[in-house]
C-alpha positions as CSV (number, residue, x, y, z in Angstrom):
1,X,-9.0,4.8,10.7
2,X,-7.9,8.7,11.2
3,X,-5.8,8.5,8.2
4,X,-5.8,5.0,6.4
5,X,-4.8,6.1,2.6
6,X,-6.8,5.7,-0.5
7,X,-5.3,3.2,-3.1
8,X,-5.1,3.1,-6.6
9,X,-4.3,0.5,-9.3
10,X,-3.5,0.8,-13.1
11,X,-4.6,-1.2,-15.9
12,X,-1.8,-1.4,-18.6
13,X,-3.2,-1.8,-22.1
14,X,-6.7,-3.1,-20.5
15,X,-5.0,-5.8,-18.6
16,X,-6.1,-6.4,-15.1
17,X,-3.3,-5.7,-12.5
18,X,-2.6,-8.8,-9.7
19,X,-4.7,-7.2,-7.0
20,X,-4.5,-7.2,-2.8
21,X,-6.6,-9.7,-1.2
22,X,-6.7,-11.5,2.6
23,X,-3.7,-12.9,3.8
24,X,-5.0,-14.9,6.0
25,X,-8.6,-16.8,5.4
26,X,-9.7,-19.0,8.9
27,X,-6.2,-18.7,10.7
28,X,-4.7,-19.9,7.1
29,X,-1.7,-17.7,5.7
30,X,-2.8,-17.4,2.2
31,X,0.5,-19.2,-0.4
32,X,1.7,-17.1,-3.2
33,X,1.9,-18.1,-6.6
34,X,4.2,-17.6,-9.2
35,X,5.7,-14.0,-10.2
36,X,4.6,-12.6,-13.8
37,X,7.7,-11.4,-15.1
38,X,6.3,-8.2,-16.3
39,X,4.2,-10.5,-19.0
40,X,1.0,-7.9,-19.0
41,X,-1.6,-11.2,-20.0
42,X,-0.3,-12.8,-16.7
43,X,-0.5,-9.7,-14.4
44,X,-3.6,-10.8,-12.8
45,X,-3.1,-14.7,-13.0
46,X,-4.0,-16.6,-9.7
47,X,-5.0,-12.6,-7.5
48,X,-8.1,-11.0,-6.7
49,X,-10.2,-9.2,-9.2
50,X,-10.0,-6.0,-8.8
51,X,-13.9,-5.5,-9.9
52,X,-15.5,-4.4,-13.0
53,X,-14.1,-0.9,-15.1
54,X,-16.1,1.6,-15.7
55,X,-13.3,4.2,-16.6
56,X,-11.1,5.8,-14.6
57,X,-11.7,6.1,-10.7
58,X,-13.7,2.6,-10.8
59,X,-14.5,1.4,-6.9
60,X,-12.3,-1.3,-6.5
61,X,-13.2,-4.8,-5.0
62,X,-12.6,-4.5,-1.4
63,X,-9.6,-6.3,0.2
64,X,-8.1,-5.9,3.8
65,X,-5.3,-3.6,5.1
66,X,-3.6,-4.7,7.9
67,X,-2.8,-1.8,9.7
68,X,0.3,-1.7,13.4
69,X,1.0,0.9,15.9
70,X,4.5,1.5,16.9
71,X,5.3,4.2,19.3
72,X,9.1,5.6,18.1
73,X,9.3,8.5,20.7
74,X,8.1,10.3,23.4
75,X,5.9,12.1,21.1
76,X,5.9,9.9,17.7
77,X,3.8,7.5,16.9
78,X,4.0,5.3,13.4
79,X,0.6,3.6,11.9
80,X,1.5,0.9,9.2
81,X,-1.3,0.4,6.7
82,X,0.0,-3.0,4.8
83,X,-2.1,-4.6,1.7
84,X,-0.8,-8.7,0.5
85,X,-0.6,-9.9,-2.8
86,X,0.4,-13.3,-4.2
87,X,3.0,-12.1,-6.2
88,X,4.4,-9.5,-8.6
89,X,6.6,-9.8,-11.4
90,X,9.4,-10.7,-9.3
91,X,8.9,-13.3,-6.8
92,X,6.1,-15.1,-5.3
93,X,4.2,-13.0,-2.3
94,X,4.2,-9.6,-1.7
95,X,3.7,-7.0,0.6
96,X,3.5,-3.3,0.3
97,X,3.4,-0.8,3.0
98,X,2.7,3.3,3.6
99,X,3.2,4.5,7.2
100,X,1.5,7.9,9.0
101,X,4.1,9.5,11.2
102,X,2.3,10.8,13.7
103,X,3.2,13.8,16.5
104,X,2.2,15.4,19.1
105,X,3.2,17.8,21.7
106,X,3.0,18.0,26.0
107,X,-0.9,19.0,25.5
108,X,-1.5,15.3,23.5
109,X,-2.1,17.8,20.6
110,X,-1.2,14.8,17.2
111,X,-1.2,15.9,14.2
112,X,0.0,14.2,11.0
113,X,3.5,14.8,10.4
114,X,4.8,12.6,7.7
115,X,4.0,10.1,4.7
116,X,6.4,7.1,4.5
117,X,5.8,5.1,1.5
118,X,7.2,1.7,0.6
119,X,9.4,1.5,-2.4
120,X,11.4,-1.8,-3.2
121,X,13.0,-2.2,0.4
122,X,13.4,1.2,0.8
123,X,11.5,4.4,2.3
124,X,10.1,7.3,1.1
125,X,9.6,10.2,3.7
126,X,7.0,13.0,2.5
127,X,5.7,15.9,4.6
128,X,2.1,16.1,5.2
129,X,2.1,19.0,3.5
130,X,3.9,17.8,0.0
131,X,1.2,14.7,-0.7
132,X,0.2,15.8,-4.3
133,X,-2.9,14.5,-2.8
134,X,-5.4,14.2,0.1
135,X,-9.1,13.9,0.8
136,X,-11.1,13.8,4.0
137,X,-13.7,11.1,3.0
138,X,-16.2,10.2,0.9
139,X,-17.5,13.4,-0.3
140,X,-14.4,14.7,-1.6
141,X,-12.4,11.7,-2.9
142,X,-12.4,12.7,-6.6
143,X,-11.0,16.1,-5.5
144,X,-7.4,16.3,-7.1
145,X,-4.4,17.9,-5.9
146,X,-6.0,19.1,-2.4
147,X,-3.2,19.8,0.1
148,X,-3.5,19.0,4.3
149,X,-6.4,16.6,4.3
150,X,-6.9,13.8,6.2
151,X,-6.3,11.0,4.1
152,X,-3.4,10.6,1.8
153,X,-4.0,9.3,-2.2
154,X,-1.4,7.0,-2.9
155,X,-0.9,4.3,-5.9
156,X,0.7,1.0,-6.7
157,X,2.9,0.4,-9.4
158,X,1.4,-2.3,-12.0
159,X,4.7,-4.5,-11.6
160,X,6.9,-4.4,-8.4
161,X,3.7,-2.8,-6.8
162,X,6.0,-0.1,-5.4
163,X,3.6,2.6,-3.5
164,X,3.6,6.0,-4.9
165,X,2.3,9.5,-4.2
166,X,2.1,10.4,-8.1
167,X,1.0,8.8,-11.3
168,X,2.5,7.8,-14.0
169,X,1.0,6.2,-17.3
170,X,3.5,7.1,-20.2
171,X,5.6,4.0,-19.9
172,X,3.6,0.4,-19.1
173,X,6.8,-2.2,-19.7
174,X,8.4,-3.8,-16.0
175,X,12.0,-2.6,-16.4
176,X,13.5,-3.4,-12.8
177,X,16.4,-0.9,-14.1
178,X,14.3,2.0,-13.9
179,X,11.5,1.1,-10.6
180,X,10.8,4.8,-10.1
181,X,9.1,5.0,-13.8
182,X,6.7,2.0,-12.7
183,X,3.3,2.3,-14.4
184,X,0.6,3.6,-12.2
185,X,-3.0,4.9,-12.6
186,X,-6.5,5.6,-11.1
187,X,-8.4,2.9,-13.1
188,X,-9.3,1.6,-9.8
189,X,-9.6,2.5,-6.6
190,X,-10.1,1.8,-2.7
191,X,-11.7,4.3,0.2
192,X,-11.2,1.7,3.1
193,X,-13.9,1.5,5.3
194,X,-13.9,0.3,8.7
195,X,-14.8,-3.1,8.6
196,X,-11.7,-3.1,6.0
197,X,-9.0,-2.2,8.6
198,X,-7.5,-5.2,10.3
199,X,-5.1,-5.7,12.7
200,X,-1.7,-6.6,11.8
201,X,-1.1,-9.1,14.6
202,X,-3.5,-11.3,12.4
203,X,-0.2,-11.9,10.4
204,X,1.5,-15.0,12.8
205,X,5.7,-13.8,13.4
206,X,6.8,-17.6,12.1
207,X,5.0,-17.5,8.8
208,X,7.8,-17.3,5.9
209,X,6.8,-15.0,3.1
210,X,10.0,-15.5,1.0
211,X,11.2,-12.2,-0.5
212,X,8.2,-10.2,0.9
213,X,9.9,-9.1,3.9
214,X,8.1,-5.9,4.9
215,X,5.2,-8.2,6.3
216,X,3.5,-6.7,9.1
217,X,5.0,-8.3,12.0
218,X,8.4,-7.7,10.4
219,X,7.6,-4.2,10.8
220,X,7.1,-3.9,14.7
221,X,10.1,-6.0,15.0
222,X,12.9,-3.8,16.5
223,X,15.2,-6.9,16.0
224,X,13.3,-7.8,12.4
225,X,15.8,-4.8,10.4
226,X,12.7,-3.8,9.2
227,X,11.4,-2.0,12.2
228,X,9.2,0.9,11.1
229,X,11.0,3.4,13.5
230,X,14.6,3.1,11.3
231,X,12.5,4.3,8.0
């Protein structure tokens, strides 16, 4: 995919973090399990191994992204790249989302325009330009701080799994008063290839994933309130 983001996980204190995996195995939606409540030893109980550490920038195990078009104007089109985990330290499931806001002009000139990144229910908008981070594949992906590449570096907080574009390791406690300090590092993480990329319509509309409402057919739903076009 043009612009499918890189991902990165954190490993407080040498714990393992609960990590993405499918879904949906065989037309099955995959159940969550219970939340962690910020308990470090539990982080990882009943989720995907996220592979072995070799230090920082470890390749990941791989895990699907389920990725939705959604056309917003004339000239705008939004691509949702969404990664599932059983839980966090909240609540059973979760999902976790970055859109691509792209544009493109009477020519069918697109260019990326904007980062959206999921945050607790919330959006946060980023020109292309102020990503602390891109790379254009895999010859450059341990380049740091490279501006107007093609694929953005983002990373997921250890607790809520909040996305960010930044990382931050001095404080590894969950405190759900302070979200924006969540712990995130490069221990791991995931180029996606190809074969990686699924489509979102995978995810059936009447499946229930309790608080994890930014699913991906909740996001293409202009009647959901979770359309991508109102972030």
């Amino acid at each position: 995919m043009a612009a499918a983001p890189m991902w990165h996980f954190g490993r407080p204190r040498g714990f393992k973090p609960c990590y993405p995996q499918d879904a949906v195995q065989n037309g099955v939606q995959t159940d969550g399990n219970a939340p962690d409540f910020g308990f470090r030893p539990l982080l990882n109980n009943g989720c995907s191994d996220p592979g072995e550490w070799n230090g920082p920038n470890s390749q990941g195990n791989p895990f699907p992204i389920y990725f939705s078009v959604t056309q917003c104007q004339p000239h705008e089109y939004r691509v949702t790249y969404s990664i599932y985990f059983r839980h966090d330290s909240g609540h059973k499931s979760d999902w976790e989302n970055v859109a691509v806001v792209w544009q493109g002009d009477e020519n069918n000139q697109w260019y990326r325009a904007r980062l959206l990144i999921g945050q607790h229910g919330r959006w946060v908008s980023l020109n292309w330009g102020d990503i602390q981070g891109t790379v254009n594949g895999w010859e450059d992906l341990m380049d740091q701080d490279a501006k107007y590449r093609n694929h953005p570096k983002v990373y997921v907080g250890v607790f809520s799994h909040a996305v960010f574009h930044t990382r931050k390791t001095n404080f590894d406690l969950w405190n759900p008063a302070d979200q924006d300090g969540e712990f995130r590092s490069n221990d791991w993480y995931l180029f996606p290839w190809d074969d990686l990329v699924q489509r979102g319509d995978m995810i059936k509309r009447e499946w229930s994933w309790g608080k994890a409402d930014t699913n991906p057919p909740a996001l293409v739903d202009q009647s959901s309130g979770k359309w991508i076009c109102n972030a």
